[in-house]
N, C-alpha and C positions, 0 to 999 in steps of 0.2 A: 499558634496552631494554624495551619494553612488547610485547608476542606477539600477533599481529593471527590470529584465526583467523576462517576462511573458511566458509559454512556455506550452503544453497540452502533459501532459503524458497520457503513456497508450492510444491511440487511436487507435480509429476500421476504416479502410480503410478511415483512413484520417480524419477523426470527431472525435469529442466525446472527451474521456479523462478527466483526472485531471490536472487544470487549476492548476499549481505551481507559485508562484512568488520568482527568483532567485536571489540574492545577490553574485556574482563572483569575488567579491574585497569588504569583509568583515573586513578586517583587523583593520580597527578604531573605528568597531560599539559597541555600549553597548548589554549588554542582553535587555535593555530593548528596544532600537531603533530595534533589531529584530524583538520583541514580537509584537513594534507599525506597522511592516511593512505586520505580517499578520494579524493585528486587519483591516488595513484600507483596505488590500487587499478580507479578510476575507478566507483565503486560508493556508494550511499548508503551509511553505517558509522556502525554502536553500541556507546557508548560507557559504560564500566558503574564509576560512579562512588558513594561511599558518601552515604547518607544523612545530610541537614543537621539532621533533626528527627525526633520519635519516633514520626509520622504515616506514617512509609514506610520499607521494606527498603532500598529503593538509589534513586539517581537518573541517569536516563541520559539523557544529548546524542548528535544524531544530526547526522551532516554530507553532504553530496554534495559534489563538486569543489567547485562557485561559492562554496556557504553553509551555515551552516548551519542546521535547519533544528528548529521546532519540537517536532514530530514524527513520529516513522517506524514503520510499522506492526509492515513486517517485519521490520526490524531489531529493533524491539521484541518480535518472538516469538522471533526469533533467537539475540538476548541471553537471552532467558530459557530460553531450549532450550542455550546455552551452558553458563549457570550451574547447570542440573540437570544435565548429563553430570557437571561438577566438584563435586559436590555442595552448591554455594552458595547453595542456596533453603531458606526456613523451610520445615515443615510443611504449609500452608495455603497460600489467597490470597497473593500477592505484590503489595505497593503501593509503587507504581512512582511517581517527583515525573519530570513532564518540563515543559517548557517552555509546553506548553500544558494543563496539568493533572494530578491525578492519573490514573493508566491502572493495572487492577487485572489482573496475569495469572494464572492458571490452569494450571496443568501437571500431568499426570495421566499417572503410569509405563502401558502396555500390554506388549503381548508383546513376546519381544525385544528386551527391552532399550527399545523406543522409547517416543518421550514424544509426548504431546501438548499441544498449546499452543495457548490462547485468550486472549484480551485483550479489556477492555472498550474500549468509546468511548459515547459520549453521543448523544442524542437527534439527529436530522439536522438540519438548515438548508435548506429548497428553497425557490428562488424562481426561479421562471420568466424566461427571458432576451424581451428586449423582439423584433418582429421586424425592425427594423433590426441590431441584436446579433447572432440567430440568422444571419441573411447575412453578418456579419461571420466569424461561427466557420465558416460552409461557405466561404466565400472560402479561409480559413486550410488549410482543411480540402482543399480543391482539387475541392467538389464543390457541385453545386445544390441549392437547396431538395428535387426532387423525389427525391434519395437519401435523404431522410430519411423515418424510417417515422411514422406520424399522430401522433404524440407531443409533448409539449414537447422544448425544449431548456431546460436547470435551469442554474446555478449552485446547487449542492450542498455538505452538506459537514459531518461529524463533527467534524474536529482541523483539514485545511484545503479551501480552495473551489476544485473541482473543476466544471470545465464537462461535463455530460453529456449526450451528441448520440444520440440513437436513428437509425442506420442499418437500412436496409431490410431486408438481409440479411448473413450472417455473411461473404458472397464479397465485396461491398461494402464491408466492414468493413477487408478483409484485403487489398485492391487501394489502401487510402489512402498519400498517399508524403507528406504535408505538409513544407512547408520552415519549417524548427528557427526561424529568425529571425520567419519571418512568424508562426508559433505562439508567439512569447514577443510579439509587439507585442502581437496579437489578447488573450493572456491579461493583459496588464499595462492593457489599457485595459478590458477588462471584471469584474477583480478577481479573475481566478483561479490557481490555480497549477497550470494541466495541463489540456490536451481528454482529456476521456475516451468517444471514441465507443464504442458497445454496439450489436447486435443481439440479440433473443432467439433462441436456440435453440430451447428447448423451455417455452414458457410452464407448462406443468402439472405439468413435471416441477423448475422453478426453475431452468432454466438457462440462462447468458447468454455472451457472449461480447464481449472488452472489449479494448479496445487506449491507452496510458497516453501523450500526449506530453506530459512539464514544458514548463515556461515557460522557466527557465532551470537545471537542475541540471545541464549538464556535459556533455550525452549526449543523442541524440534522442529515444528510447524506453526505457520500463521494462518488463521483463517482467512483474511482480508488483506489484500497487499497493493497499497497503491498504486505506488510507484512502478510496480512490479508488473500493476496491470497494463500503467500509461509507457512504458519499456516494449511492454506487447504489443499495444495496437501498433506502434512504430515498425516495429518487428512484420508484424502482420502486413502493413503497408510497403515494407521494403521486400520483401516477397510476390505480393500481389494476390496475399488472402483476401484481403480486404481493398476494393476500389477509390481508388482518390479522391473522396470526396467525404462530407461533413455527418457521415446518417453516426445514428449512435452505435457503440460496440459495446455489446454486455461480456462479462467477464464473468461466472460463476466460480469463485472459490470456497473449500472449507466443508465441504460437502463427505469427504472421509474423515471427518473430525468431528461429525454430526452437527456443525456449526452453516450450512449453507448459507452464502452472502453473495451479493452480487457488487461487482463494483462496473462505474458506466462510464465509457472514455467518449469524446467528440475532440476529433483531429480539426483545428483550423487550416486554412490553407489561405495562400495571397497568388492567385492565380492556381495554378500546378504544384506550387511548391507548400510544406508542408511549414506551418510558421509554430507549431507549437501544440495544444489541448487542454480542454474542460475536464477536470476529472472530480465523477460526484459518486452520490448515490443517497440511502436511505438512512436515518440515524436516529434514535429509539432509545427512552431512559434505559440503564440496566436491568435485566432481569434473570435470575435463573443462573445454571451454570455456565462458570467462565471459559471450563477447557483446560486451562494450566495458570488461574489464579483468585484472585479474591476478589471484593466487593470495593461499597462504601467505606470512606473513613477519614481519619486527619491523621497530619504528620507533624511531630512537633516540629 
């Protein structure tokens, strides 16, 4: 039996968050005893397997219902917020082998016992959607051009390609009802895995507000979306929402799902140029309900 624990990434003053289910002793499982562990949970799930070489601590597989998947943000802080409670972390950096690269986390005891946790990702990918595309994604979206605030619309993206829609405003944002099907056609013909529309909150203060729909992982909406957030501030910086420089960028997701989570990006730079980002936040035992799935438990 392998012990699946439950953990809320990404949360806001203590709520909220993406409910991950953890695997911290993966070492005997199939791919496909993974995949069954986030069908039943109904949740992305990280999987914390030994290292194949002497360039990395561990190496971790991440799954949703449908697939699995390259990489996962929070699952990946999650696991590692696991394996510091059990005390299974070196000293230092932790170098992490995932599917789509190495990913280097950071875990730093605070008061009370809690930890904190950061992971790197790499420099971003933006490029501009064409504007037949952009009509395509507000079709999906169930809204018009003129909901959108003066912005591009991006395909984005650190680990994966993220479509990013600037909405006018945060009410705007949080009235979208898009149908699951017509957002996986739209995302599989334009190469992305998830609409990620955003409004800004508070430009000066870095604050945005973002709501997560996959292509196909299982479920309609994510509360929390890493990857999705560290795609944005990219995004945001190739625009010139956000200034070239180091201060933190809060992302609030989850918030029409009743789940509010924030997730926290910090853009490196080497001079001008942009060399990559910290992407962390808050991570909290399980409590309470999931949103679209279960608890504790083991998998044979």
């Amino acid at each position: 039996m392998a012990d699946v624990e439950v953990v809320n990434v990404f949360t806001h003053d203590g709520s909220g968050g993406n409910p991950c289910p953890v695997v911290a002793e993966a070492t005997d499982m199939s791919a496909d005893e993974m995949r069954d562990v986030a069908r039943r949970h109904g949740h992305e799930s990280g999987f914390v397997l030994p290292s194949e070489d002497d360039a990395h601590d561990y190496r971790f597989r991440f799954f949703v219902p449908n697939h699995e998947m390259e990489m996962c943000a929070h699952a990946t802080v999650g696991a590692l917020w696991v394996l510091a409670r059990q005390g299974r972390l070196p000293g230092g950096p932790v170098r992490i082998a995932t599917a789509s690269g190495t990913v280097t986390g950071y875990v730093q005891a605070r008061d009370a016992g809690d930890r904190q946790v950061e992971i790197t990702q790499p420099p971003g990918r933006v490029t501009p959607l064409s504007a037949a595309r952009t009509d395509e994604v507000c079709a999906a979206l169930g809204i018009s051009r003129d909901a959108l605030a003066d912005l591009p619309v991006h395909n984005a993206a650190t680990s994966r390609v993220k479509t990013l829609v600037p909405v006018r405003t945060p009410e705007a944002l949080h009235a979208l009802s898009p149908d699951p099907t017509t957002v996986e056609a739209v995302c599989r013909r334009i190469g992305s895995t998830g609409l990620y529309p955003y409004a800004v909150v508070d430009g000066r203060a870095r604050l945005f507000e973002a709501r997560q729909f996959p292509r196909s992982s299982g479920y309609p909406e994510d509360a929390a979306t890493g990857i999705a957030a560290a795609a944005l501030a990219f995004g945001l910086l190739h625009d010139g929402t956000v200034p070239p420089e180091d201060g933190l960028i809060r992302v609030h997701q989850g918030r029409a799902m009743g789940r509010l989570s924030e997730i926290q990006v910090r853009i490196g730079f080497a001079g001008d140029r942009p060399v990559g980002c910290l992407l962390g936040g808050e991570v909290a035992p399980f409590g309470g309900d999931t949103g679209h799935g279960m608890a504790l438990g083991a998998v044979a």
